[in-house]
N, C-alpha and C positions, 0 to 999 in steps of 0.2 A: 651758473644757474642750476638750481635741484630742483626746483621745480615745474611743472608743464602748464601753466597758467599761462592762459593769453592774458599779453598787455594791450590795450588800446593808448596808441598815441597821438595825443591833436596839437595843433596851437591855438593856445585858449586867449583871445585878440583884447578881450575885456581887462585879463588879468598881466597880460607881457609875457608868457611863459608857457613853457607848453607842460602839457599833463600827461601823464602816463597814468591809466586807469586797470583795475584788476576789476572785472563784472565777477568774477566767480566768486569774491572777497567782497563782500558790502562791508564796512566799507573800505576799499583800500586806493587809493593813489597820492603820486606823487607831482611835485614838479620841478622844472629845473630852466634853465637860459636858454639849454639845448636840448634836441631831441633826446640823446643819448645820455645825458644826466639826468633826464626825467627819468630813465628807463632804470638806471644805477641808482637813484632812488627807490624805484618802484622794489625792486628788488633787495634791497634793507627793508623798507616798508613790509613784503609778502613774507618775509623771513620771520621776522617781527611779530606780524599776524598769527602768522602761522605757530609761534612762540608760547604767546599768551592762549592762543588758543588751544592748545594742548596744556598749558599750568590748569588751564579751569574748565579742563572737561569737556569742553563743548567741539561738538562735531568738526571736523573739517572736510568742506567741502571738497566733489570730486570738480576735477578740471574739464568742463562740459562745453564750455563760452566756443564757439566757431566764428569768428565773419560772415553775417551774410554771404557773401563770395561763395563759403563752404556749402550756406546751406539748399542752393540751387545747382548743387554738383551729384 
């Protein structure tokens, strides 16, 4: 991983799969069977973003996203 993005991970009950989410990335996530292939997704996906995003100029965002958890510490 090279980058400092939190991922959020859920099991998404609707869909059969769990997501792995980038909040710092609108919009970036992935999914997978497993938690952990969500996340090895999430992680081509942020690479990805982060790809295109530098071909066309446009800003990249800083890695800001905390857990709740953090933000009462």
């Amino acid at each position: 991983m090279s980058h400092h993005y939190h991922i959020n991970v859920f099991w998404a009950a609707d869909d059969g799969c769990w997501i792995a989410d980038v909040p710092d990335l609108k919009p970036c996530s992935a999914h997978g069977d497993t938690a952990a292939e969500a996340v090895a997704e999430a992680e081509v996906a942020v690479a990805l973003w982060l790809e295109i995003a530098a071909e066309r100029g446009l800003p990249i965002p800083e890695a800001r996203y905390r857990p709740a958890i953090y933000a009462a510490a």
